[in-house]
C-alpha positions in Angstrom: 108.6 413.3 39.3 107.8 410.1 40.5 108.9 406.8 38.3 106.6 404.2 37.1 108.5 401.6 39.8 107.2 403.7 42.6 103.8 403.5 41.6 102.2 400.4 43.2 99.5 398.7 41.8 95.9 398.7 42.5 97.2 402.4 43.8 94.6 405.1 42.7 96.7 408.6 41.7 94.5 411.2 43.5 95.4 415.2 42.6 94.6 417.9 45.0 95.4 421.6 44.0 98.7 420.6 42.0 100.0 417.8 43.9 99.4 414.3 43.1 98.5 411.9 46.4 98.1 408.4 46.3 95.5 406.1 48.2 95.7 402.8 49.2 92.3 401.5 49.0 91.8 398.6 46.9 88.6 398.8 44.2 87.0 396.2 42.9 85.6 396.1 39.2 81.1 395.5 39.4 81.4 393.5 36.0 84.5 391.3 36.7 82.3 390.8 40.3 79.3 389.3 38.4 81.1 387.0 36.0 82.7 385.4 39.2 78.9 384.7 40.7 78.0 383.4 37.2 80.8 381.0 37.2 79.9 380.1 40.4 76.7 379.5 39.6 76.9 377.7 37.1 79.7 375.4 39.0 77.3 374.6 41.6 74.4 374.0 38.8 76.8 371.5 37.3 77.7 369.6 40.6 74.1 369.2 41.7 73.3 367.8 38.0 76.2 365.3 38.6 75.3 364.3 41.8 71.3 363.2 40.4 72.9 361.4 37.8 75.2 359.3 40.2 72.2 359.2 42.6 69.9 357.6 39.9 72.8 355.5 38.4 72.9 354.2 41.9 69.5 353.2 41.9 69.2 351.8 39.2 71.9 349.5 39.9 70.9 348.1 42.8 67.6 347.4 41.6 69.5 345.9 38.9 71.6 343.3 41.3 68.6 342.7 43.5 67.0 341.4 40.3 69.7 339.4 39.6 70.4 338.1 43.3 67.2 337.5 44.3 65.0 337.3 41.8 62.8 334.3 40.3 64.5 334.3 37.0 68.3 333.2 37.9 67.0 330.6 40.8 68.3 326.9 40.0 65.4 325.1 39.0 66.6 322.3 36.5 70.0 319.9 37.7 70.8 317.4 35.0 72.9 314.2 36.1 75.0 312.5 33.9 77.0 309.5 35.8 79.0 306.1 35.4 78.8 303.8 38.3 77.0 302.2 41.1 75.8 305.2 42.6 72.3 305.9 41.3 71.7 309.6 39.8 68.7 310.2 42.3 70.5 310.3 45.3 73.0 312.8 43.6 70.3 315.0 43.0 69.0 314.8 46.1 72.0 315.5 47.7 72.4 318.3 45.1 68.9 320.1 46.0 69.6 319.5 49.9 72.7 321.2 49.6 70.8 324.1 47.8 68.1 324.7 49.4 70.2 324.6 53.0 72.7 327.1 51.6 69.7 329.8 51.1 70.3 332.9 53.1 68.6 336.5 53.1 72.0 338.4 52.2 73.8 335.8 50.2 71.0 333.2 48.3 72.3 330.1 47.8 69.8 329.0 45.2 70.9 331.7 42.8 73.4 330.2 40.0 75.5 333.5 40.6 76.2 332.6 44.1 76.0 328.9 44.2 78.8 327.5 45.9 79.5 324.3 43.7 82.9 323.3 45.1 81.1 323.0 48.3 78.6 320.5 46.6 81.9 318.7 45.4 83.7 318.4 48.9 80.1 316.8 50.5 80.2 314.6 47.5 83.2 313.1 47.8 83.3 312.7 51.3 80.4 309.9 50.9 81.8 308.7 47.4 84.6 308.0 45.4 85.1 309.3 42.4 87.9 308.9 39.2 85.9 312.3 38.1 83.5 314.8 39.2 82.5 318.1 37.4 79.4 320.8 38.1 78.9 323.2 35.5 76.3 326.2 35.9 74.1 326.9 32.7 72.4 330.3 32.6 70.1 331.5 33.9 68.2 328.4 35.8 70.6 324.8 35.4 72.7 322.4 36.7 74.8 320.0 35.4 76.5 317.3 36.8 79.0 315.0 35.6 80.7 312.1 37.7 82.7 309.1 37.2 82.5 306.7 40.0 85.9 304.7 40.9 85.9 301.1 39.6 85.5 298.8 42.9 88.1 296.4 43.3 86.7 294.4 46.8 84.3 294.8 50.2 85.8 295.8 53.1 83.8 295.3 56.2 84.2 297.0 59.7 81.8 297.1 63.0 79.0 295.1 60.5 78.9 297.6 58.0 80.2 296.6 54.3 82.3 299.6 51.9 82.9 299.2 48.6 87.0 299.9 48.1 88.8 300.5 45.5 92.5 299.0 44.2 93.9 301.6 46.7 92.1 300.9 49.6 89.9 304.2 49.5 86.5 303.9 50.2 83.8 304.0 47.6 80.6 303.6 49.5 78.8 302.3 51.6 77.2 298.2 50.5 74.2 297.0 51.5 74.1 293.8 53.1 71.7 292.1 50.5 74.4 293.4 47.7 77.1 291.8 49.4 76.2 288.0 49.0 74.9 289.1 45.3 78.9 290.5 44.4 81.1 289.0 43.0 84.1 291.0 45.2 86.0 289.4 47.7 85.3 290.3 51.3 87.8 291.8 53.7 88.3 292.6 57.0 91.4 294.0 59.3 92.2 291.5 62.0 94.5 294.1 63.6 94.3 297.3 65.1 94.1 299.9 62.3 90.5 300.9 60.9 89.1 303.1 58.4 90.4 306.5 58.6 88.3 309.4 56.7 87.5 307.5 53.8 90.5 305.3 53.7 90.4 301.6 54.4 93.9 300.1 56.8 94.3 297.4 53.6 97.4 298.6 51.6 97.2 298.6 47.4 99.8 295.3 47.0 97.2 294.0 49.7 94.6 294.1 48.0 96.2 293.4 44.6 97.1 289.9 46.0 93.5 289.2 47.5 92.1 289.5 44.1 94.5 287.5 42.7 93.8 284.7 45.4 90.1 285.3 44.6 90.3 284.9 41.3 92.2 281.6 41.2 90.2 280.4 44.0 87.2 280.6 41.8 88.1 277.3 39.8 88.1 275.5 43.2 84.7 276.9 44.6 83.1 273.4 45.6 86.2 272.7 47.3 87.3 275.5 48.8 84.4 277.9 49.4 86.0 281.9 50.4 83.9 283.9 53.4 86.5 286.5 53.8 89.9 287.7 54.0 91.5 289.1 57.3 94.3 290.9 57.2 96.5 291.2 60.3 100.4 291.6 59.3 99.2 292.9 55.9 102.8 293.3 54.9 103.6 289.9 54.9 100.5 287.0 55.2 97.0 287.1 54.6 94.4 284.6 56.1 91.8 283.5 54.4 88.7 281.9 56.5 86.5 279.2 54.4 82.3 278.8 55.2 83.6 275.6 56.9 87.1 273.8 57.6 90.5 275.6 59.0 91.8 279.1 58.3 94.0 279.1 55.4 97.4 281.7 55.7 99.0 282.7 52.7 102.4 284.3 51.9 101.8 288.0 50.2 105.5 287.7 48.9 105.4 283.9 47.8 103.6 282.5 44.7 100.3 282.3 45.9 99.8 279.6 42.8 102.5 277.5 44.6 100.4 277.6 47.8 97.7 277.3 46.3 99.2 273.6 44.8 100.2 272.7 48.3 97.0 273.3 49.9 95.2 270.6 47.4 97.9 268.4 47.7 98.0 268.5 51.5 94.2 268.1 51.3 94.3 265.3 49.0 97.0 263.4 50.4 97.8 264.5 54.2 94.6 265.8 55.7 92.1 263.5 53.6 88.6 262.8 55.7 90.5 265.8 58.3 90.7 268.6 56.7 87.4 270.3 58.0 88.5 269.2 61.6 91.3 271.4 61.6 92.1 275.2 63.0 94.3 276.8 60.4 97.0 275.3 57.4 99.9 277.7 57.2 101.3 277.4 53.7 103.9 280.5 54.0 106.7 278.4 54.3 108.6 277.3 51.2 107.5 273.9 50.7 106.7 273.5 54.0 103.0 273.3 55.4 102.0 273.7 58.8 98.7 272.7 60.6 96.7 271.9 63.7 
């Protein structure tokens, strides 16, 4: 007798006139067959179900972000300007739209408020003006709005025949116009040396200009006397010179007391130079009690 070990499976026990032989042919079950095909089936039904839903989905979204993108509805069509300063709101807006329509592109539209690039607008802003504060906010679907706070001007600074507006730092507001700059009441200055305006920075330093205003000011009690065309500044760190509309250059200290000076220039005036003083080519008034002239 054979043992159940011996018998292999899938084996089919044939019996032929007593003895028992054994095949080795392998049979497959007809039902089991057709439940595989079914599954099968029915696998395939499901994929090509999930790949018409993920087809349409597809669709849909991209009509969906075409809409969106490039449709009427989220266009910028309204910029609101709200703005303290010199600089007049139209030509922010006009700067705005320019910088939108320019930016308008077949695969990425500017003029959509999605895709609008407003730190761009910012950077072309500020290299023409100065600002203490600058915001643009987007307002769904179609608006604009911006916000600035222009920097306080503290004098004119004038280079090649153009006039800028700077402010107590030296940076450069904007440009003035040359009918403005008779109508201000900011002193004028110009750079007798070699340094110019770099980007949008002036060559006067910030103590620089702190003492020209403070020479400006004081001079204003003495206007008939002593009537300010500009300020040139050529060893900045130590003396500014002032030239009148008619009679010498005056050169101050920027370290001394400019009230001291400005005593010693009257007196010297008064006393020394009377009938003279429009004759002469500068009055240095740097030196302690000291005045020098020619």
């Amino acid at each position: 007798m054979l043992s159940k070990k011996s018998i292999k499976p899938r084996e089919r026990r044939l019996q032929t006139k007593g003895k028992l032989r054994y095949s080795s042919k392998k049979y497959n079950n007809p039902f089991f067959q057709e439940k595989k095909l079914k599954r099968k089936k029915t696998s395939i039904h499901l994929s090509s179900r999930f790949k018409i839903i993920i087809f349409i989905l597809s669709v849909l979204l991209f009509l969906l972000s075409a809409y969106i993108l490039y449709g009427h509805y989220f266009k910028i069509k309204h910029i609101n300007i709200e703005g303290q300063g010199h600089i007049e709101k139209a030509v922010i807006s006009t700067m705005a739209w320019s910088h939108i329509n320019n930016n308008y592109f077949i695969v990425y539209p500017g003029k959509n408020i999605f895709i609008f690039n407003s730190n761009k607008l910012k950077k072309e802003l500020a290299k023409k003006y100065a600002f203490s504060e600058l915001r643009i906010e987007k307002k769904l679907p179609d608006i604009l709005n911006i916000f600035y706070k222009e920097k306080d001007y503290a004098a004119i600074y004038t280079e090649n025949e153009k006039f800028y507006y700077i402010d107590n730092s030296g940076v450069i507001i904007s440009q003035a116009d040359l009918m403005e700059v008779s109508e201000r009441d900011y002193p004028i200055i110009t750079s007798g040396g070699e340094k110019k305006i770099d980007k949008q920075l002036s060559p006067i330093s910030p103590n620089t200009i702190k003492v020209i205003i403070d020479i400006f000011k004081r001079f204003k009690d003495l206007n008939e006397e002593f009537k300010i065309e500009r300020f040139i500044c050529e060893d900045e760190n130590k003396s500014v010179k002032i030239r009148l509309r008619s009679g010498p250059i005056l050169i101050f200290s920027s370290k001394n007391d400019i009230q001291k000076q400005i005593d010693k220039l009257k007196i010297i005036k008064s006393e020394k130079l009377k009938g003279t003083f429009d004759t002469k080519k500068y009055i240095d008034l740097r030196f302690g009690s000291s005045v020098y002239y020619r």
